[in-house]
C-alpha positions in Angstrom: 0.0 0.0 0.0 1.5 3.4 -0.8 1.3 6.3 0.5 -2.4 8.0 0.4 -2.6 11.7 -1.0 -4.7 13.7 1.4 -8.2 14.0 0.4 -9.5 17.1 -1.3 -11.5 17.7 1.9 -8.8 19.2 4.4 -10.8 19.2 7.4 -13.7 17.2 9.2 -16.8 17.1 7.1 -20.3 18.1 8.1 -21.3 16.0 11.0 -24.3 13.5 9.1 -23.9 10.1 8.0 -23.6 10.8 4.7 -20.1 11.4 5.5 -19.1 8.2 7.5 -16.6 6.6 5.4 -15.7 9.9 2.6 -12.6 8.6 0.7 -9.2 9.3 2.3 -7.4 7.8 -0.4 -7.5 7.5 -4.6 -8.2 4.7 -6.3 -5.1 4.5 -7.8 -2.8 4.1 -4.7 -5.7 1.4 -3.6 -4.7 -2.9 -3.4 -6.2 -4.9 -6.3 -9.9 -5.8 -5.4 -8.6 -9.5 -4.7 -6.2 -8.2 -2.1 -8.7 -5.8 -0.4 -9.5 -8.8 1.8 -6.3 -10.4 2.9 -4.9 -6.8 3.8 -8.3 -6.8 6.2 -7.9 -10.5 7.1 -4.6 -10.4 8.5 -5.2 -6.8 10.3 -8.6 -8.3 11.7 -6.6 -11.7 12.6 -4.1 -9.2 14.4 -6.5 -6.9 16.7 -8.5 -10.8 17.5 -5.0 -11.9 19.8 -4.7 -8.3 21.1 -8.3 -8.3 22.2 -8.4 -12.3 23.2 -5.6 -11.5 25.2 -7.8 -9.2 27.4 -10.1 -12.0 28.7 -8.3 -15.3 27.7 -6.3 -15.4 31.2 -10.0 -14.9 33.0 -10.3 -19.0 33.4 -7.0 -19.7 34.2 -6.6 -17.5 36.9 -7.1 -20.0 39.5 -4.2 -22.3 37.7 -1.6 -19.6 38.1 -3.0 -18.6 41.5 -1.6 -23.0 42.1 1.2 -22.9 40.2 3.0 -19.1 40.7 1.4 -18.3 44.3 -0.1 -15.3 43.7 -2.3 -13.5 45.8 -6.1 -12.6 45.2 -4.8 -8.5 44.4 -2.2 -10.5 42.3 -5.1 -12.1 39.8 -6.7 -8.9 39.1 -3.2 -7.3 38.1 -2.9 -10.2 35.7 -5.5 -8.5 33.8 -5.2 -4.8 34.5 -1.5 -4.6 33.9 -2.0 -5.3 30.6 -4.9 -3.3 29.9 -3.8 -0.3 31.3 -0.1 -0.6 29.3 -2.4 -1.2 26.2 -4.9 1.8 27.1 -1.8 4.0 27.8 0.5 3.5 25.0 -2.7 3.2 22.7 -2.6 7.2 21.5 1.6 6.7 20.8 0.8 3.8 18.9 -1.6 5.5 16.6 0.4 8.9 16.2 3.5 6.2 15.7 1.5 4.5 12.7 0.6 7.9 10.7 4.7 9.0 11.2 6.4 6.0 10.8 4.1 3.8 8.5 1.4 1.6 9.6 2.8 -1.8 8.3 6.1 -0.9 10.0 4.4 -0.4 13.7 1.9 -3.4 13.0 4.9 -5.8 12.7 6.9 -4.0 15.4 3.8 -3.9 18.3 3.0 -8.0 16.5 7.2 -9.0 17.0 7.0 -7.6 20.7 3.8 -9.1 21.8 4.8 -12.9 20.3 8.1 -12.1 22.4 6.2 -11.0 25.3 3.6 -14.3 25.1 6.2 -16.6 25.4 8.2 -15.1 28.6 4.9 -15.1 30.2 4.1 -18.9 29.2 7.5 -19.7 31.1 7.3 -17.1 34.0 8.4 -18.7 37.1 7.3 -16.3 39.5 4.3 -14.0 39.8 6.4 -10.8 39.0 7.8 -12.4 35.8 4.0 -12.7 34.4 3.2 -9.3 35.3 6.0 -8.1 33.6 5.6 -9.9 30.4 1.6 -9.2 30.8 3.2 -5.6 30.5 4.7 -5.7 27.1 2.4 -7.7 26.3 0.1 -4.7 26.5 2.4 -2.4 25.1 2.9 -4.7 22.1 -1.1 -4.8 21.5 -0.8 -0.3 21.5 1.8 -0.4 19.1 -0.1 -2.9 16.8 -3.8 -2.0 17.7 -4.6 1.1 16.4 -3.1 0.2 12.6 -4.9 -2.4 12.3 -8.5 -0.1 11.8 -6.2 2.5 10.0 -4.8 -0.3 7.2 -8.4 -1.4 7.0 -10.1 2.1 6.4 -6.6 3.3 4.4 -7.0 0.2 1.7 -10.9 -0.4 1.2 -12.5 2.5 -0.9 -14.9 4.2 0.7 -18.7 3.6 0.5 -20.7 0.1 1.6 -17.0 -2.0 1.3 -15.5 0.0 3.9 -18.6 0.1 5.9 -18.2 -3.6 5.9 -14.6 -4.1 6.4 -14.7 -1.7 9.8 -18.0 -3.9 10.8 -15.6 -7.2 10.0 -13.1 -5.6 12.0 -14.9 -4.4 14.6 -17.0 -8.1 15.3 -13.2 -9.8 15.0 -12.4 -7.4 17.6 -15.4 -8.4 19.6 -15.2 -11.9 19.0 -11.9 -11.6 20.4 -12.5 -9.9 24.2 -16.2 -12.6 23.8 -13.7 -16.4 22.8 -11.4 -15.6 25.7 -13.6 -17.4 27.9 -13.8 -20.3 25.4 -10.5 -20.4 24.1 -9.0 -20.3 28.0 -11.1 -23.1 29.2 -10.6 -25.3 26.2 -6.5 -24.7 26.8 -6.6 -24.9 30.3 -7.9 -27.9 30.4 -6.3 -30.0 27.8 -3.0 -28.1 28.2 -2.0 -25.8 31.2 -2.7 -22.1 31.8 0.6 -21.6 30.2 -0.1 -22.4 26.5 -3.0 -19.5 27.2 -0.3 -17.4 26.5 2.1 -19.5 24.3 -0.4 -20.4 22.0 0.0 -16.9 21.0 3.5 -17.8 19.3 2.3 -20.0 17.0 0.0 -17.9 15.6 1.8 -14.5 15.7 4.3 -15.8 13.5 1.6 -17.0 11.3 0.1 -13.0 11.4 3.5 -12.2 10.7 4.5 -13.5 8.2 0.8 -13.2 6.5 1.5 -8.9 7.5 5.0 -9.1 5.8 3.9 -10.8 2.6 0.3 -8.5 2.1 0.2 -5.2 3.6 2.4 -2.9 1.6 3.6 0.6 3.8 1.4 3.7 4.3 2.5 6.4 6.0 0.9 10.6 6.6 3.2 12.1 8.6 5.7 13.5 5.9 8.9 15.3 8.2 7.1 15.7 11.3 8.4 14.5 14.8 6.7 12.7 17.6 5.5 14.9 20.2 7.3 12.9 23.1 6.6 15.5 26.2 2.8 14.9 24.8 3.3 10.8 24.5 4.9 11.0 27.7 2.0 12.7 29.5 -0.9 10.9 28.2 0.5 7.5 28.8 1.8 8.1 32.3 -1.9 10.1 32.9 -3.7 7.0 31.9 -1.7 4.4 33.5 -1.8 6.5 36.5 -5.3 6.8 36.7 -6.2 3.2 35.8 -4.0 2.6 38.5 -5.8 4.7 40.5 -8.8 2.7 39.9 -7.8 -0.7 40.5 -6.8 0.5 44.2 -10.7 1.0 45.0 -11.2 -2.4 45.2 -8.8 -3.2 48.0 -8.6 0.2 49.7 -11.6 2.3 48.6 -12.5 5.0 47.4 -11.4 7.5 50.1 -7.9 6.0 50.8 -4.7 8.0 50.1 -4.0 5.3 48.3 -6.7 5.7 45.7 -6.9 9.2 45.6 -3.5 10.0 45.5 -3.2 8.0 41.8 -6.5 9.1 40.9 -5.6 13.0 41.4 -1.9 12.9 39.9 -3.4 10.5 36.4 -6.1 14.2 36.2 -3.3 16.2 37.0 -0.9 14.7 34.2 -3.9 14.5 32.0 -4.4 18.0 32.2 -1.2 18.8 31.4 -0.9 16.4 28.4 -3.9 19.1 27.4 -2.3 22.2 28.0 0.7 21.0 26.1 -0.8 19.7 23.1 -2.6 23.3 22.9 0.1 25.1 22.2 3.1 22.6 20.5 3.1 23.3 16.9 3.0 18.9 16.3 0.9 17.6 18.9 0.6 13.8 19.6 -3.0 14.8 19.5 -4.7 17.8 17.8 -7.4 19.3 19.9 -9.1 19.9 16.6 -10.0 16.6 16.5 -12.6 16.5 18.9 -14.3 19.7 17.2 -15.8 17.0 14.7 -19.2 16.3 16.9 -19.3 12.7 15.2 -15.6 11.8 16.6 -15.8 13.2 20.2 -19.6 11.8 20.5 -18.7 8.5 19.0 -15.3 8.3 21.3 -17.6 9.1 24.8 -19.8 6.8 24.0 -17.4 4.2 23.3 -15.8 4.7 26.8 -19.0 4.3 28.3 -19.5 0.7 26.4 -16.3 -0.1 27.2 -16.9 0.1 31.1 -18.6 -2.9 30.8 -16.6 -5.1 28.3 -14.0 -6.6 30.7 -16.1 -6.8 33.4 -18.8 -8.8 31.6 -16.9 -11.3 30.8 -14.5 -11.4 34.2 -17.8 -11.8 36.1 -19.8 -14.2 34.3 -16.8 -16.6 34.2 -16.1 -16.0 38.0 -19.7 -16.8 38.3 -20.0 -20.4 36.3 -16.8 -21.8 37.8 -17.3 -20.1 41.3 -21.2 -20.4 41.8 -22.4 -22.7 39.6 -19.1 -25.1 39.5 -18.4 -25.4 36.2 -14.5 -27.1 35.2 -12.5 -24.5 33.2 -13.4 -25.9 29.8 -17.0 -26.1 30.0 -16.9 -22.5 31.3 -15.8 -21.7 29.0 -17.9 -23.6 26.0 -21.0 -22.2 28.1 -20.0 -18.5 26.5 -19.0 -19.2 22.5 -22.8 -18.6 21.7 -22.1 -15.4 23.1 -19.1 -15.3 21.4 -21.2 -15.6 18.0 -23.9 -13.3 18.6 -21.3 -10.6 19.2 -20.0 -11.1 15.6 -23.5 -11.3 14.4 -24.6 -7.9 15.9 -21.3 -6.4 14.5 -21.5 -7.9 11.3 -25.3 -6.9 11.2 -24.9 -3.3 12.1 -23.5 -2.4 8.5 -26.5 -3.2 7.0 -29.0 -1.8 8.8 -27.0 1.6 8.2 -28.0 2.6 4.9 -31.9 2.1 6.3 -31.6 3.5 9.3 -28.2 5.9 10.2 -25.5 5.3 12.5 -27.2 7.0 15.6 -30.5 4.4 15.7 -28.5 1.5 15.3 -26.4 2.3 17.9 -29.1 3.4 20.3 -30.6 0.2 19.4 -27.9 -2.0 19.9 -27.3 -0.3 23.5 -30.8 -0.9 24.6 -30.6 -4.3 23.5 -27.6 -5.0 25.8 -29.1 -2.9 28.3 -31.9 -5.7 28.0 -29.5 -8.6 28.6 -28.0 -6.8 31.9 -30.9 -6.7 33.6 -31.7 -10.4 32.6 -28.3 -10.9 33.5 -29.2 -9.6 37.0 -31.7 -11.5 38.1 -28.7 -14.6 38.6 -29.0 -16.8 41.7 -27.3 -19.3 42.9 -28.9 -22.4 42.0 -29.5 -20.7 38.0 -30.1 -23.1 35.0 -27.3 -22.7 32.1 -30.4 -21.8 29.8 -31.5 -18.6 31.3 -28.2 -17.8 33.6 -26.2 -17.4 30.8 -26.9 -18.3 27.9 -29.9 -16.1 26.7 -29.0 -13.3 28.3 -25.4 -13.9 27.9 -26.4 -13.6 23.9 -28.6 -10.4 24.3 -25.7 -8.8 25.9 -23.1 -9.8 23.1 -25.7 -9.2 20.3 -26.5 -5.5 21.7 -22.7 -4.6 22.0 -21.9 -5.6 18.8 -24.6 -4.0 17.2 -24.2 -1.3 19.2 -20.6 -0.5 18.9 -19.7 -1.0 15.4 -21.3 2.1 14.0 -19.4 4.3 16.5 -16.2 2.8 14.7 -17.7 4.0 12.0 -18.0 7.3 13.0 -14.6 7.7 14.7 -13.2 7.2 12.1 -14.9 8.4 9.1 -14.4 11.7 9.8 -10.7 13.0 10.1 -8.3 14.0 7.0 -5.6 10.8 6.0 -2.8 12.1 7.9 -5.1 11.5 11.3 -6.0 8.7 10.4 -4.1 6.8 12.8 -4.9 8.9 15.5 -8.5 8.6 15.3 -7.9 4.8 15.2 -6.2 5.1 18.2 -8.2 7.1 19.7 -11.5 4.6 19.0 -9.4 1.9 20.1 -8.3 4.0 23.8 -11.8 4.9 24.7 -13.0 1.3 24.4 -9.8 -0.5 26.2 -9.5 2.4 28.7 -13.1 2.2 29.2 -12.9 -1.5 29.8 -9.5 -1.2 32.4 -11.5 1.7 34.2 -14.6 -0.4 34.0 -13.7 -3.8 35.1 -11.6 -2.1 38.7 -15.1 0.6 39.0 -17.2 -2.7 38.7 -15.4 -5.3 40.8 -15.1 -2.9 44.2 -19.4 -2.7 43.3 -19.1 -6.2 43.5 -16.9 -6.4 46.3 -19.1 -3.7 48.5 -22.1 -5.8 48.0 -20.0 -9.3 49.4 -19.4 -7.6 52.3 -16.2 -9.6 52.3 -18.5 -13.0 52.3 -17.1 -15.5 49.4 -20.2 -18.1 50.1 -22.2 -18.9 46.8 -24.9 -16.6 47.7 -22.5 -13.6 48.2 -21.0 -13.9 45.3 -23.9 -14.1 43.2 -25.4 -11.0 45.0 -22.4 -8.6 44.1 -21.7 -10.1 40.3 -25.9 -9.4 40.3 -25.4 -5.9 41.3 -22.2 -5.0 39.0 -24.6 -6.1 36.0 -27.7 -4.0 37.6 -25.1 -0.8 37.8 -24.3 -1.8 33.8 -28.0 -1.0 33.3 -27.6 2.3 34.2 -24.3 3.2 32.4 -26.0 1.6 29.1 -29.3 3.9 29.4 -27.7 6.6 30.3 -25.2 5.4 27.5 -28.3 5.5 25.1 -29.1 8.9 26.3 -25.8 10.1 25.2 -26.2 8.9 22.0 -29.7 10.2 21.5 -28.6 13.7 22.0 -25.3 13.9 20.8 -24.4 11.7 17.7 -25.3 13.0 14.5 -28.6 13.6 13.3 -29.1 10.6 10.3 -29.8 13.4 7.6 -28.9 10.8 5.1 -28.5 7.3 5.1 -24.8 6.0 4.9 -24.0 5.5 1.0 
């Protein structure tokens, strides 16, 4: 793929539908129609392992809890180390893409990851798996946020784009709903450690897949990354996801907490004032004066609060409450895992009938449906109607509901941001879901009151899902009165 010219349009367009998806590049620097779909296969097959790699350690938790001797704090940092290093480095990784090229920082984030898999499958010690769980996340922001930007850069725009971001988009999802699945299944005919060195195997497949089909694109001519900018953001975000995660074991009013909470604002702040006035900001504030980007971006961060937590819960619920072994947890969640790519892959065509804002609305209130299904869990719940209907009206709604703010994000920023607004889609959701899973779990916590019998532990994962209610309507309100007005139907 060479270099895309800058569309005619210099700026953000008008904020309708009609202009999800305007043409960032000629149809002359475009792949050959036959290679339109490998270039998306290969970045879709690369943002599935980043994603998986979110929620695939959920069931084996337990097994390295045996085997490394890691305390209960210890578990949850399995998780959250990694998504906050891949929420923090997630902006750098995008502005990286649009200066340095996007195939370039896809096979560099894919090369460090695979590295980072395998010295986790071999840790020996808790603080070895942390640290690989680390760069692990730091591999999945360097490679994340090309992935959409190849995707959007090499199909032409129109109803084929439309489609490739909602391919990408239910991969993406498909990725955070297998991990349940894919865990169990490996857990239990393997060891927890092939959870992560599975990932070898098939990154040098992606790899070498990347190397032979993408071809480079690049927008950011002679300009240099903003690093007192990168520096900023990334520490602000990993300090306030930090920040977070302390709730659950010393609440919300301990030094502790607030102490990360206020310095990650602080450095955020600053991160703004800087990018204001340097003349090659990581991040230009103009972005967000594109109503479709910054409403699509909030709204994704509030979807996101749920997407870790859904899926942490519900398997802490089958193996915990209802006693189900690792692998038939996690075969209990892959029809959820399909519904999620059927919302996603759904969602593009009911756009052109009905505009990005109703689907999305719809697809929210959908989930919203599922939660408070969800809710009504008890102890003593049949598979049927503990998990798997509403586990499917959950997954169904998110991936309906999501895939036309990816539209939106990104359909709606000049070539040479394209990489930015990629990463910027990609922050708000994994951010979201960092933020979301640590907000979530000290709910769930509050309501044990400390109690781990059965019937405790179904009360608080109850009332986690019944506080996802309310983020998802007032989510839906959000979208309502903020997303573009469907003017026109997206062509």
């Amino acid at each position: 793929m060479t270099a895309m010219p800058p569309s005619p349009r210099t700026g953000p367009g008008p904020d309708t539908d009609a202009d999800v998806g305007t043409g960032r590049a000629s149809a002359s620097s475009l792949p050959a129609p036959r290679s339109l779909w490998l270039v998306v296969l290969v970045t879709c097959a690369g943002q599935f392992l980043v994603v998986l790699d979110v929620s695939v350690v959920n069931v084996a938790l337990p097994s390295m809890r045996e085997s490394l001797g890691l305390t209960a704090p210890g578990l949850q940092w399995v998780v959250n180390v990694y998504s906050i290093a891949f929420a923090g480095f997630m902006l750098l990784g995008g502005r990286a893409a649009d200066l340095f090229g996007r195939k370039r920082m896809f096979l560099v984030g894919l090369a460090l990851f695979t590295v980072a898999s395998a010295a986790g499958g071999l840790a020996q010690e808790g603080g070895q798996l942390l640290a690989a769980r680390a760069f692990q996340g730091l591999g999945a922001a360097v490679l994340s946020p090309a992935t959409l930007t190849l995707v959007t850069s090499a199909v032409p725009a129109g109803p084929a784009r439309t489609r490739a971001v909602g391919t990408w988009s239910a991969i993406g999802a498909a990725g955070g709903a297998a991990g349940g699945f894919v865990g169990g299944v490996i857990v239990d005919l393997l060891s927890w450690r092939w959870v992560l060195l599975v990932n070898v195997p098939v990154g040098v497949l992606v790899f070498a897949g990347a190397y032979a089909w993408l071809t480079e694109s690049r927008a950011g001519g002679g300009r240099r990354l903003d690093l007192p900018g990168a520096v900023l953001v990334t520490a602000g975000l990993a300090t306030l996801a930090y920040g977070i995660v302390q709730t659950e074991e010393s609440g919300w009013t301990a030094p502790a907490t607030l102490g990360p909470l206020a310095a990650g604002l602080l450095l955020l702040a600053a991160f703004v004032a800087v990018e204001a006035r340097t003349a090659e900001p990581l991040m230009p504030l103009r972005i967000f004066r594109t109503r479709a980007v910054s409403a699509a971006n909030t709204a994704m961060l509030l979807c996101g609060l749920l997407s870790f937590g859904t899926w942490f819960f519900m398997t802490l619920y089958a193996q915990n409450v209802l006693g189900y072994p690792p692998m038939i947890a996690g075969l209990a969640f892959a029809p959820s895992s399909v519904s999620i790519v059927v919302g996603s892959k759904l969602a593009p065509r009911l756009l052109p009938r009905f505009g990005t804002r109703r689907v999305a609305v719809l697809g929210v209130l959908t989930a919203a449906a599922g939660y408070v299904w969800q809710s009504t869990m008890t102890v003593d719940g049949t598979y049927v109607t503990a998990i798997l209907l509403p586990g499917i009206l959950i997954m169904f709604g998110m991936g309906l509901g999501t895939t036309p703010l990816a539209v939106l994000a990104t359909g709606h920023v000049p070539a040479a941001d394209a990489g930015l607004a990629s990463g910027l889609i990609n922050t708000s959701r994994t951010m979201g879901g960092a933020l979301g899973l640590a907000a979530l779990s000290t709910v769930a916590a509050w309501a044990t009151a400390g109690s781990t019998t059965p019937e405790a532990l179904t009360a608080g994962y109850a009332t986690a899902f019944r506080v996802a209610v309310c983020v998802l309507l007032a989510t839906a309100l959000v979208m309502t009165l903020w997303l573009p007005k469907p003017d026109k139907p997206v062509q």
